[in-house]
C-alpha positions in Angstrom: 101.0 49.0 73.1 103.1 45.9 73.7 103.8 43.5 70.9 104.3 40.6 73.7 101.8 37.2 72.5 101.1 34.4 74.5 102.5 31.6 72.9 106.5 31.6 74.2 107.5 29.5 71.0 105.8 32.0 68.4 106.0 35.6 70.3 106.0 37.7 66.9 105.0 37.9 63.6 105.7 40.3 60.8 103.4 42.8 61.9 104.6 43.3 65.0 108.3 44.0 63.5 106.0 46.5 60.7 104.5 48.2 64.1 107.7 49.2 65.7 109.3 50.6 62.2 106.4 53.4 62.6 107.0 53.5 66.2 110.6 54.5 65.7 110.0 56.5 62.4 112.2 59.8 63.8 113.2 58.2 66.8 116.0 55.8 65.1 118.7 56.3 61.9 117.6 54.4 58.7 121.8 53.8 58.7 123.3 53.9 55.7 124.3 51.0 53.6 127.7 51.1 52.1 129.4 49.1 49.6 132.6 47.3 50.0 135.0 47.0 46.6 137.7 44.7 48.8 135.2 42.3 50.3 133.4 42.2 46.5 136.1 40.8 44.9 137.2 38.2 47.7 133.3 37.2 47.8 132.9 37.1 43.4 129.5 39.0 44.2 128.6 42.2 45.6 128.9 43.2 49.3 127.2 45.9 51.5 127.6 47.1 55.0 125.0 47.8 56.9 126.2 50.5 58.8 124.5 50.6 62.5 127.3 51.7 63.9 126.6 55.0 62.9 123.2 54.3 64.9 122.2 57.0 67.4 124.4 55.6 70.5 126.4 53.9 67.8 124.7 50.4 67.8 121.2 49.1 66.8 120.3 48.6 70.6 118.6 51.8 70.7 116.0 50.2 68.3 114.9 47.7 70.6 115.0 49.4 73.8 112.6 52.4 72.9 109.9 50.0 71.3 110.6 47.8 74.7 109.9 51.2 77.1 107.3 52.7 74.4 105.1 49.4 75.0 104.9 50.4 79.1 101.6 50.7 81.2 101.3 54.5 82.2 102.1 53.0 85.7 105.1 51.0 84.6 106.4 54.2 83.5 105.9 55.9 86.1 108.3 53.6 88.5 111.0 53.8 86.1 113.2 51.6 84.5 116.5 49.6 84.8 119.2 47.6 82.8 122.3 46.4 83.4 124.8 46.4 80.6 128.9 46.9 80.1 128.1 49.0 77.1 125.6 49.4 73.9 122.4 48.4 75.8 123.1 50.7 79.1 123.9 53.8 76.3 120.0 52.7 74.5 118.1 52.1 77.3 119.5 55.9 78.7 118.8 57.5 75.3 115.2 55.8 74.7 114.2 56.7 78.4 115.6 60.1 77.8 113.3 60.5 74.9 110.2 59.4 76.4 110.5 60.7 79.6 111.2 58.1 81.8 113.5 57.4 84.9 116.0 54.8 84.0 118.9 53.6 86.3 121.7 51.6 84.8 124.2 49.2 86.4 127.2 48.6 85.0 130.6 46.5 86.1 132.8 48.8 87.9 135.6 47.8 85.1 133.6 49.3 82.4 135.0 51.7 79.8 135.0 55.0 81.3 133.7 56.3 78.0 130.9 54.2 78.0 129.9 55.0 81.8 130.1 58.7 80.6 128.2 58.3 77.7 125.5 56.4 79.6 125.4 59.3 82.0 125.2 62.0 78.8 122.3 59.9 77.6 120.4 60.9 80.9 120.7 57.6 83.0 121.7 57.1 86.8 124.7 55.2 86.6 125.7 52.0 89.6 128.3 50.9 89.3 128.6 47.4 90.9 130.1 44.4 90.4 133.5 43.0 88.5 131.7 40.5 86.0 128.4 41.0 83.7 126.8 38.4 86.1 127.0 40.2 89.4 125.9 43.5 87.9 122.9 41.9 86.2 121.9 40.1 90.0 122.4 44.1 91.5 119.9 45.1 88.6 117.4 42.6 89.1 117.5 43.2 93.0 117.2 46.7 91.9 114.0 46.2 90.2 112.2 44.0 93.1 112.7 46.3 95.7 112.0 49.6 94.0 109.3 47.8 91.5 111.1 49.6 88.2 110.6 47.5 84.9 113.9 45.8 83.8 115.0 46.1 80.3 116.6 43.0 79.2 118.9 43.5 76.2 117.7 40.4 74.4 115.5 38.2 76.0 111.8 40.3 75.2 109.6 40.0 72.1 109.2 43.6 72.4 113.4 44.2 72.0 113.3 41.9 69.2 110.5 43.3 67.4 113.2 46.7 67.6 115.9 44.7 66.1 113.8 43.4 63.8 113.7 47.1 61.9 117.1 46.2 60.8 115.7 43.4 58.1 113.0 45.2 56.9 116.0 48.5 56.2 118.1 46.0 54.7 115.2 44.7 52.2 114.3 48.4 51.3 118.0 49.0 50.3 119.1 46.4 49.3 116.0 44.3 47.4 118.9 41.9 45.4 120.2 41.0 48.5 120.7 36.7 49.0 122.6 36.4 52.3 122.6 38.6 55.2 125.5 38.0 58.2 124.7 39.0 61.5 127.0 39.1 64.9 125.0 36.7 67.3 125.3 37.2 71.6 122.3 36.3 73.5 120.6 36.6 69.9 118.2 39.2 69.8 119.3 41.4 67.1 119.5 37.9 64.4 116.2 36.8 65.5 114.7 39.9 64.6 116.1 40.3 61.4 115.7 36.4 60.8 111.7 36.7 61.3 111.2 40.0 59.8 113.6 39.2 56.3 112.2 35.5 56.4 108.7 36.4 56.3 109.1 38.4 53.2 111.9 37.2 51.4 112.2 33.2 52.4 114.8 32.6 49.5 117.5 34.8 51.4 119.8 33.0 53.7 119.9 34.5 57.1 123.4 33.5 58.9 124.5 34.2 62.6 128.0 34.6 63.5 129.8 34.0 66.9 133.0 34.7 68.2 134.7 31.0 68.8 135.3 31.2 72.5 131.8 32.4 73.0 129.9 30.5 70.5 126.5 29.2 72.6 124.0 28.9 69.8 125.9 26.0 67.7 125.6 23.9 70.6 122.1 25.1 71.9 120.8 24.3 68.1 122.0 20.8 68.1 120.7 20.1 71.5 117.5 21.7 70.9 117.5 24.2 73.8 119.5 26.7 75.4 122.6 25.4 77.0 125.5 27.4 78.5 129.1 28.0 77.4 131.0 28.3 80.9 133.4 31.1 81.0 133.1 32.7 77.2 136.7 34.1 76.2 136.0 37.2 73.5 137.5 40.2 72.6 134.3 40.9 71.0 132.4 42.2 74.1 128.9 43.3 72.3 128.4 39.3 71.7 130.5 37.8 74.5 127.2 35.9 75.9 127.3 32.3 77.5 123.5 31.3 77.1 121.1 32.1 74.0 117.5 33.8 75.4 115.2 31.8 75.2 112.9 34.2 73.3 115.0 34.5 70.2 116.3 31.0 70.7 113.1 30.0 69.3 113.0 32.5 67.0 116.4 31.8 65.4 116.0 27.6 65.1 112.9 28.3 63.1 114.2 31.3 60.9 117.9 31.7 60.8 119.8 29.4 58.1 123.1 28.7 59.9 125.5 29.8 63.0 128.9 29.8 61.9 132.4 31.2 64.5 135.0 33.0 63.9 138.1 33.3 65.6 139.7 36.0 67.2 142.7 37.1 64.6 139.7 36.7 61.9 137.9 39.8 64.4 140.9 41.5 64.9 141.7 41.6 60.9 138.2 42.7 60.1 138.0 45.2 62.8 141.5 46.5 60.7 140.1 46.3 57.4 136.6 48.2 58.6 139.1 51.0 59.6 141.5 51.0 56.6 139.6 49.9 53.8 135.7 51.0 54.6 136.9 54.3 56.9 134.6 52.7 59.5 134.8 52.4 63.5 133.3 49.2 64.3 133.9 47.5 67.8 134.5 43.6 67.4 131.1 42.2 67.8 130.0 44.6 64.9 133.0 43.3 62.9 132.1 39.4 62.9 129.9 39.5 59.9 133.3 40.7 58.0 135.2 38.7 60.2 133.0 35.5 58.9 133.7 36.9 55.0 137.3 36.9 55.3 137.5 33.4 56.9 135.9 31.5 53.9 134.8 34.2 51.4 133.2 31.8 49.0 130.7 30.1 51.5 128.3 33.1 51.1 126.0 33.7 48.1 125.8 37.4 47.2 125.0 39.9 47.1 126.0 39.8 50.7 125.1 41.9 53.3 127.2 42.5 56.5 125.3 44.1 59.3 128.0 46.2 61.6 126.1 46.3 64.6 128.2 48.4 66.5 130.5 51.1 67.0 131.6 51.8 70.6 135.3 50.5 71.4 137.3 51.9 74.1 140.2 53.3 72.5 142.7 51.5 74.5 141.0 48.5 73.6 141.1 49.6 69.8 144.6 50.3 70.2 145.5 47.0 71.2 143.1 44.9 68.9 144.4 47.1 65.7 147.6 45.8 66.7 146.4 42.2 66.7 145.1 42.5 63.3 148.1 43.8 62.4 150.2 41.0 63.7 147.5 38.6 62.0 147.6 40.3 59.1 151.5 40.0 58.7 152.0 43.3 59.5 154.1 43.1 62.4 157.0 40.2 62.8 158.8 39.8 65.8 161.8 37.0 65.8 164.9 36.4 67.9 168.5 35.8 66.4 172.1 35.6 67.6 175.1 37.7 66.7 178.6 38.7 67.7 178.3 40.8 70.6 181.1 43.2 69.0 181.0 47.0 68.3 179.4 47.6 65.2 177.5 44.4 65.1 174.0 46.1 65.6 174.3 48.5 62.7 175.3 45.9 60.7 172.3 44.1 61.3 170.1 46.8 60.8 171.6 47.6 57.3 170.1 44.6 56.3 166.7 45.5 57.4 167.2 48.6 55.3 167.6 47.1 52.7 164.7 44.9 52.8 162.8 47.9 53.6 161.6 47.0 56.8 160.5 49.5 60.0 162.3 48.4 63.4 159.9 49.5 66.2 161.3 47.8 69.1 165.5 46.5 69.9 166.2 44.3 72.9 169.3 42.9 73.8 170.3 39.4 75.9 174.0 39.2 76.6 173.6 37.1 80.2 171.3 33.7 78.6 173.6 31.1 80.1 173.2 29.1 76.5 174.4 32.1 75.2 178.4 31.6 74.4 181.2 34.1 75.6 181.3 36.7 72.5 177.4 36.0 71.7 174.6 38.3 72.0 170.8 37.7 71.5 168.7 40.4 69.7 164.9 40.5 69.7 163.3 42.3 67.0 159.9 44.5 66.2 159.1 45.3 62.7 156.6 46.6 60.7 156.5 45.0 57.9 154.0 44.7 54.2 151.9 41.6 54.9 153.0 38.1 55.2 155.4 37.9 51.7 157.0 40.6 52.8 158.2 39.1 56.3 158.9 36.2 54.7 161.6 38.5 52.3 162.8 39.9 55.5 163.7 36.4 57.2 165.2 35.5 53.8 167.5 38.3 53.8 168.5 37.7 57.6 169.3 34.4 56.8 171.4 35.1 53.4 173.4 37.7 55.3 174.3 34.7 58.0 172.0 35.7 60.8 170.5 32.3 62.8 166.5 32.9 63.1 165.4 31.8 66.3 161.6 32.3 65.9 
């Protein structure tokens, strides 16, 4: 069946979430929900994760996309379906169509992760690769669909996919019946509209709250203005929710059951991806990591118990690479500064005996000798450590200067 209704400002009610929890009763992961000692004693209150990154395709996409295809005419089925997607939707759409025995093609940019395009493939789908931006690949999809009359799957922007996302909520109520605020990573905004109507509508006392990345943050200014608008050009390292326009499905949804949108920025993603690894032993890609993300920027704005919904965990490993780096950086892990000294033998030890002492790792050494402000027996010296957090790069500069060294940044 299809949950679709006819009124575009009211397409679902709690029944329709209930419908698609039996529908994908041994088709989807109730995911686990894990506790957080860290995040519970910045937040005063108890926090859980709500771990759908450990999701069959490693996100909660999967959820919506089989109820979506499940809801198809016999006929619709029959011609096939297709998405277009850089990552988490292309890998649900293939796995859901795998599973019911359906035909789906999936465009995606011809940048995307190779691990993703092969995982996409595993999952059963034909794979086009087309396009260099989200926006040309979703025009070749749509093309796609009118000439060869398959159904196209969008990864937000159906009652149907919400209704699937929805499942989260009601999981989250089972497991955690004390809970007072949930956080959810907002894109296009299908997965908080789901879980805004389904918790909402059974639990109106606990605070649903979206979270956006701030260079892609569409819904703050679509709820003020009281209708979809577009962010030009969103700038994210947080992919999964890197979206310039709200759907207009769940932008109904969310300004009638969803408490707040609140951003975060990118070192606040880039230290919660970190801590998800270090502290919770979790992979979670950026997007998934916003609801942390949100709880380390201002850990007191949230009543608890708090839960934090990781929608995601499929990050290229280069990409990881680089953004555990970030966090690190963020997190004063890493200092980099420049200083002069006497370009004489022995003057390079000597500066690193003072970095010994303070205990600090030297990753990276690079040398200037030809800087025209430089003077005739001077040399510059730019440094890499790792470091303990930010005290202990602020003992390190300290010690540089004490020993005589001039800190140029």
């Amino acid at each position: 069946m299809s949950f679709r209704r006819p009124d575009p400002l009211h397409p679902l009610i709690l029944d329709d979430v209930r419908g698609a929890q039996k529908m994908l009763s041994g088709v989807a992961r109730v995911t686990a929900m894990e506790g957080s000692r860290y995040l519970s004693s910045l937040v005063g209150a108890p926090v859980h994760l709500k771990c759908e990154n450990l999701q069959r395709t490693g996100s909660f996409k999967l959820r919506g996309a089989y109820v979506r295809i499940a809801g198809l005419r016999p006929e619709q089925r029959a011609a096939g379906v297709v998405a277009a997607s850089a990552g988490n939707h292309a890998q649900g759409v293939a796995l859901a169509s795998a599973l019911l025995g359906v035909h789906s093609t999936v465009f995606m940019p011809v940048g995307a992760p190779l691990p993703k395009v092969a995982a996409t493939r595993e999952y059963g789908a034909e794979v086009r690769l087309h396009g260099h931006v989200v926006d040309e690949t979703l025009a070749a999809a749509e093309e796609y669909a009118a000439e060869t009359g398959a159904v196209f799957i969008h990864p937000f922007d159906h009652p149907d996919i919400i209704a699937g996302q929805g499942t989260v909520g009601l999981e989250i109520l089972e497991q955690c019946p004390e809970v007072r605020t949930i956080l959810v990573g907002v894109g296009g905004g299908g997965l908080v509209a789901g879980i805004g109507l389904a918790v909402k509508s059974v639990r109106p006392d606990v605070k649903v709250i979206g979270v956006q990345a701030e260079g892609a943050a569409a819904y703050p200014p679509s709820l003020a203005a009281g209708h979809p608008v577009v962010v030009e050009s969103p700038v994210t390292m947080a992919d999964g929710i890197k979206v310039g326009r709200p759907g207009d499905v769940p932008f109904a949804i969310v300004r009638e059951f969803v408490d707040e949108v609140v951003t975060v920025s990118e070192d606040a993603l880039s230290s919660a991806l970190l801590l998800c690894l270090e502290r919770a032993k979790l992979v979670v890609e950026p997007a998934g990591a916003s609801p942390v993300a949100a709880l380390l920027s201002d850990p007191k704005a949230f009543q608890g118990p708090v839960v934090a919904v990781l929608s995601g965990g499929n990050v290229d490993p280069l990409l990881m690479q680089r953004i555990l780096r970030h966090g690190m950086a963020a997190g004063g892990r890493y200092l980099s500064l420049r200083l002069r000294v006497t370009d004489r033998p022995g003057a390079l030890a000597t500066l690193l005996a003072v970095l010994t002492v303070v205990d600090a790792n030297v990753l990276d050494v690079s040398h200037v000798r030809t800087d025209p402000r430089l003077g005739l027996t001077e040399a510059e010296v730019e440094l890499h450590l790792e470091t303990k957090g930010p005290e202990h790069c602020r003992e390190v500069e300290a010690a540089l200067r004490d020993a005589g060294y001039v800190v140029l940044a």
